[in-house]
Backbone as numpy.savetxt, mean C-alpha at the origin, in Angstrom:
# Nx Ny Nz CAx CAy CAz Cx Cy Cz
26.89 -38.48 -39.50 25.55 -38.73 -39.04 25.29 -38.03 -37.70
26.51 -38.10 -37.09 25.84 -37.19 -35.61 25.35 -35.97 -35.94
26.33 -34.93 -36.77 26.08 -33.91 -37.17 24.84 -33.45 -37.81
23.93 -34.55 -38.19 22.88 -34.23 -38.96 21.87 -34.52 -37.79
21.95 -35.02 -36.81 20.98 -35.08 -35.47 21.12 -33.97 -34.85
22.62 -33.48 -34.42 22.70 -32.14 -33.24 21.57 -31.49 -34.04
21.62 -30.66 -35.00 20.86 -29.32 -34.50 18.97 -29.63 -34.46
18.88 -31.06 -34.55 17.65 -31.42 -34.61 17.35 -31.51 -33.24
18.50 -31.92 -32.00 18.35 -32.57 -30.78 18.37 -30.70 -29.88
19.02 -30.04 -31.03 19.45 -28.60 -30.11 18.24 -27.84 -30.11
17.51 -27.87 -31.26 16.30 -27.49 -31.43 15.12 -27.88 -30.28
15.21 -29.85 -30.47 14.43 -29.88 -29.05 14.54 -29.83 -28.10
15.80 -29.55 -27.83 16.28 -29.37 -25.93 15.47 -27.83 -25.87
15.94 -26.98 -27.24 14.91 -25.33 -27.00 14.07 -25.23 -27.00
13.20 -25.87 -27.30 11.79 -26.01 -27.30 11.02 -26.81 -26.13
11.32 -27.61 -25.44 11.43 -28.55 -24.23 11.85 -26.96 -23.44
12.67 -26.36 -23.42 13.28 -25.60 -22.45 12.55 -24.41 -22.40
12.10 -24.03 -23.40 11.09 -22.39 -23.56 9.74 -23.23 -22.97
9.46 -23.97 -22.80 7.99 -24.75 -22.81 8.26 -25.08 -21.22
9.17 -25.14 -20.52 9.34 -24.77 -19.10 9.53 -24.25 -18.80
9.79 -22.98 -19.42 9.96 -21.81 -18.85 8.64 -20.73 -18.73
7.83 -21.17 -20.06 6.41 -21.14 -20.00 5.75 -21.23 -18.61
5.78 -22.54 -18.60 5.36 -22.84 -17.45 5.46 -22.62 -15.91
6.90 -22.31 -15.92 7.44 -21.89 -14.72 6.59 -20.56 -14.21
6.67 -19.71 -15.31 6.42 -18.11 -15.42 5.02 -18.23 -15.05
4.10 -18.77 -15.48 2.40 -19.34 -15.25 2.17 -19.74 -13.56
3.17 -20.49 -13.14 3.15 -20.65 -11.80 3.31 -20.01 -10.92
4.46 -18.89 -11.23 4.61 -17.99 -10.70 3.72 -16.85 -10.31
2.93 -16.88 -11.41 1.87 -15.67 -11.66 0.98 -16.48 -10.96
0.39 -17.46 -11.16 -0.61 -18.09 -10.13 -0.08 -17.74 -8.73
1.17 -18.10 -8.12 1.27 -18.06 -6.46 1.52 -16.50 -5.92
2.12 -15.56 -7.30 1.97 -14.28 -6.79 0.44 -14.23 -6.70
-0.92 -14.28 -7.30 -1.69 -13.54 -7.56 -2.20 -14.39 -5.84
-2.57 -16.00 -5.45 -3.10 -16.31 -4.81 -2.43 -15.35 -2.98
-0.74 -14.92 -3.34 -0.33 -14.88 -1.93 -0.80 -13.32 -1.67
-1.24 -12.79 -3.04 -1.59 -11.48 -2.97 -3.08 -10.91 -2.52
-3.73 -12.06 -2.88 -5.16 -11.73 -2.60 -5.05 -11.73 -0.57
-4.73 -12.58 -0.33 -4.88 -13.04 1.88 -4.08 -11.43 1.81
-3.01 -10.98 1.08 -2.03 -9.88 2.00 -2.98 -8.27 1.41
-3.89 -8.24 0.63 -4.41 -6.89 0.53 -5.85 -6.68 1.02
-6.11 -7.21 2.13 -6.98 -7.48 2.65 -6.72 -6.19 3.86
-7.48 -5.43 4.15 -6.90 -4.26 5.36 -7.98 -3.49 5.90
-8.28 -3.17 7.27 -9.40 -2.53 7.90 -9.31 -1.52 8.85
-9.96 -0.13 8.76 -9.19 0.65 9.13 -10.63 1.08 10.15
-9.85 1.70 11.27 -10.89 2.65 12.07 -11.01 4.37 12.07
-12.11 4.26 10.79 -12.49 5.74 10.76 -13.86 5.68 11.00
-13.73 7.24 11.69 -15.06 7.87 12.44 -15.12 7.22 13.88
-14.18 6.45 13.99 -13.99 5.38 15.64 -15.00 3.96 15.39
-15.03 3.97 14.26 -15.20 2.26 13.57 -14.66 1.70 13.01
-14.91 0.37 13.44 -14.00 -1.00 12.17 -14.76 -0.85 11.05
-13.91 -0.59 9.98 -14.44 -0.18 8.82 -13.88 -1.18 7.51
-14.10 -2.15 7.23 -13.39 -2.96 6.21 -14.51 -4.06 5.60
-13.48 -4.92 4.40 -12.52 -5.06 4.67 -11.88 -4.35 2.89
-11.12 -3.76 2.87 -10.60 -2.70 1.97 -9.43 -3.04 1.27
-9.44 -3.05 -0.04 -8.09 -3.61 -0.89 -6.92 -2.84 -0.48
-5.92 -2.70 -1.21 -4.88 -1.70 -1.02 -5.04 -0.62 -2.31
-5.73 -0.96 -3.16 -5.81 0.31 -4.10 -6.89 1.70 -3.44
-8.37 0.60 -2.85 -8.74 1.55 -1.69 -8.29 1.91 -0.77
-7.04 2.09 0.05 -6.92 2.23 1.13 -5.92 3.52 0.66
-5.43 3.47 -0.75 -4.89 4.47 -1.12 -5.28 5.28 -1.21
-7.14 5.40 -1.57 -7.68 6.53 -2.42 -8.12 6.95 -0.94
-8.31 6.29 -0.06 -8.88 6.62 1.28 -8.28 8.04 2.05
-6.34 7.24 1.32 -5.52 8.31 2.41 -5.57 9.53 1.38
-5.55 9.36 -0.01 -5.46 10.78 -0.67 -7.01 11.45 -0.42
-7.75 10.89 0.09 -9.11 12.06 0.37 -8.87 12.54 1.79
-7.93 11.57 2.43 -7.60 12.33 3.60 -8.59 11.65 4.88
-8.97 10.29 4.92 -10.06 9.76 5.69 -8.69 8.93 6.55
-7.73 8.61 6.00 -6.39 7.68 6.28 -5.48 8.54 6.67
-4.81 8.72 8.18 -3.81 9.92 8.32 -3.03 8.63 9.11
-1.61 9.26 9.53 -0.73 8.49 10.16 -0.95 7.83 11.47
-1.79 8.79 11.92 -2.37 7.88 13.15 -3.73 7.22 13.13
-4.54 6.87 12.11 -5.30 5.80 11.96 -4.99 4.40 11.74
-5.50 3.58 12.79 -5.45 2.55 13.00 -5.88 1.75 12.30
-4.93 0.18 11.70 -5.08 -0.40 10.35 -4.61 -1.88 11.37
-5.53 -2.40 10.56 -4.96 -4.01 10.40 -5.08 -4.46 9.60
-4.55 -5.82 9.32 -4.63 -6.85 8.09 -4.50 -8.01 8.72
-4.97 -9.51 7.74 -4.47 -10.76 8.60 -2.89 -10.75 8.97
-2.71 -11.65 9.87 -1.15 -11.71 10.45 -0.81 -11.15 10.90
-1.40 -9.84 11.03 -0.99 -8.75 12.32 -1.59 -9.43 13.81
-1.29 -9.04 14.80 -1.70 -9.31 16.23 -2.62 -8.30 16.83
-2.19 -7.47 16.46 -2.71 -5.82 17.02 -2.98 -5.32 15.95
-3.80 -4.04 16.26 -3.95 -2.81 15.41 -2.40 -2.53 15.62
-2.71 -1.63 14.27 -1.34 -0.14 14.70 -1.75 0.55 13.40
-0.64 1.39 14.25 -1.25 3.03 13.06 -0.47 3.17 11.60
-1.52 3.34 10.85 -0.99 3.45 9.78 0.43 3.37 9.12
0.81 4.94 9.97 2.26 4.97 9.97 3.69 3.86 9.63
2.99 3.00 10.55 3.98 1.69 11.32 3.62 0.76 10.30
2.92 0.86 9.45 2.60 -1.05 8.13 3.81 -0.39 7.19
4.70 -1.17 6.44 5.65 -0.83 5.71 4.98 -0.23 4.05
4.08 -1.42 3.96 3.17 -0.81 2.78 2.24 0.78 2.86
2.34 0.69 3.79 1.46 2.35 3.84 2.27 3.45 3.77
3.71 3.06 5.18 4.68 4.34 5.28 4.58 5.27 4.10
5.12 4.85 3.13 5.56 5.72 2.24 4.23 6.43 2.17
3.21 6.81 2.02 2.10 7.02 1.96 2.06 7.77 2.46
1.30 7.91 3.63 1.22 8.45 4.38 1.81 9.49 5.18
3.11 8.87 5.18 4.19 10.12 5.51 3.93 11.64 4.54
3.47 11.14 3.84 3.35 12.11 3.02 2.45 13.03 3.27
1.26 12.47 3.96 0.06 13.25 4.02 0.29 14.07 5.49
-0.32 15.33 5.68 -0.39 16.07 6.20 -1.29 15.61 7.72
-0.53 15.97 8.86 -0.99 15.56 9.69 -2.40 15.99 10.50
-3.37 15.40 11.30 -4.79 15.72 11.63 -4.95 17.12 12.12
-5.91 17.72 11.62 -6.24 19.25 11.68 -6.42 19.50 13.42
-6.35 20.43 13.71 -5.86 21.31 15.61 -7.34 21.17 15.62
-7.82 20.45 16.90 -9.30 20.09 17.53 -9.38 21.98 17.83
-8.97 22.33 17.94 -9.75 23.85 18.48 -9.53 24.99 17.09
-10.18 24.59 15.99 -9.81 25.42 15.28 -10.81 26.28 15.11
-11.61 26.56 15.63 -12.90 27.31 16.38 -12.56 28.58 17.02
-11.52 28.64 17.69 -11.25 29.70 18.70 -10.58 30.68 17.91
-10.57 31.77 18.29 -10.17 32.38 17.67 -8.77 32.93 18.25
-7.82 33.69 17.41 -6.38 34.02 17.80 -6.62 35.08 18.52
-5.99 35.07 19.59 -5.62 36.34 20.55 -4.06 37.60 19.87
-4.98 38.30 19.35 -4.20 39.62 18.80 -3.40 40.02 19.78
-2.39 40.34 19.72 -1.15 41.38 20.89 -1.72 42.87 20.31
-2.30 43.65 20.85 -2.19 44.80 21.21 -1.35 45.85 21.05
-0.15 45.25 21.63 1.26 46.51 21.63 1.82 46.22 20.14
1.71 45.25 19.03 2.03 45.26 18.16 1.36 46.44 16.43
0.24 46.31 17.64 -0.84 47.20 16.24 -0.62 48.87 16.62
0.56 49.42 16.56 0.55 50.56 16.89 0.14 51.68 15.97
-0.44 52.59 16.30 -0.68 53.89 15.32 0.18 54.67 15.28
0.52 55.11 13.96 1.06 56.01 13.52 0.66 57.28 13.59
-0.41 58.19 14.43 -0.97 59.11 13.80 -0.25 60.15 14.78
């Protein structure tokens, strides 16, 4: 007679046990999604304004158009200070990547050397 209960009792311990694990997994996804919404929250100063407040999928497309460089200044909640891009761990990788802010005098023009353009004639 025991033998004819186990696999009835083994059955419901698995089923009891997948049905918390269900659940577990549901909770999980609830406290990732709620701790995720406060942390992708981010505001950046371009053009020399507070400019937000900007997800992290925007803040991506921001730096690939090139509005987001390593030294633009970013915050999010829980920070104290600004700081630059560079310095948020979520951006680094990013950014590093991108090419750094174009030479303020790119207007002027290059001064040719002279003694280099010699004639041959």
């Amino acid at each position: 007679m025991f033998f004819y209960f186990y696999p009835l009792n083994g059955l419901a311990a698995y089923e009891y046990g997948t049905a918390m694990g269900r659940m577990l997994m549901d909770m999980k996804a609830i406290a990732d999604r709620q701790k995720n919404t406060g942390n992708d929250i981010y505001y950046a100063v371009l053009d020399n304004v507070s400019s937000g407040p900007f997800s992290l999928e925007e803040i991506r497309a921001l730096i690939r158009e090139g509005k987001i460089l390593r030294e633009t200044y970013i915050w999010k909640p829980g920070m104290e200070k600004w700081d630059f891009a560079l310095n948020i761990a979520e951006l680094h990788a990013m950014v590093s990547l991108a090419p750094p802010p174009l030479p303020q005098d790119t207007n002027e023009e290059v001064e040719t050397d002279d003694s280099c353009q010699r004639s041959t004639h």
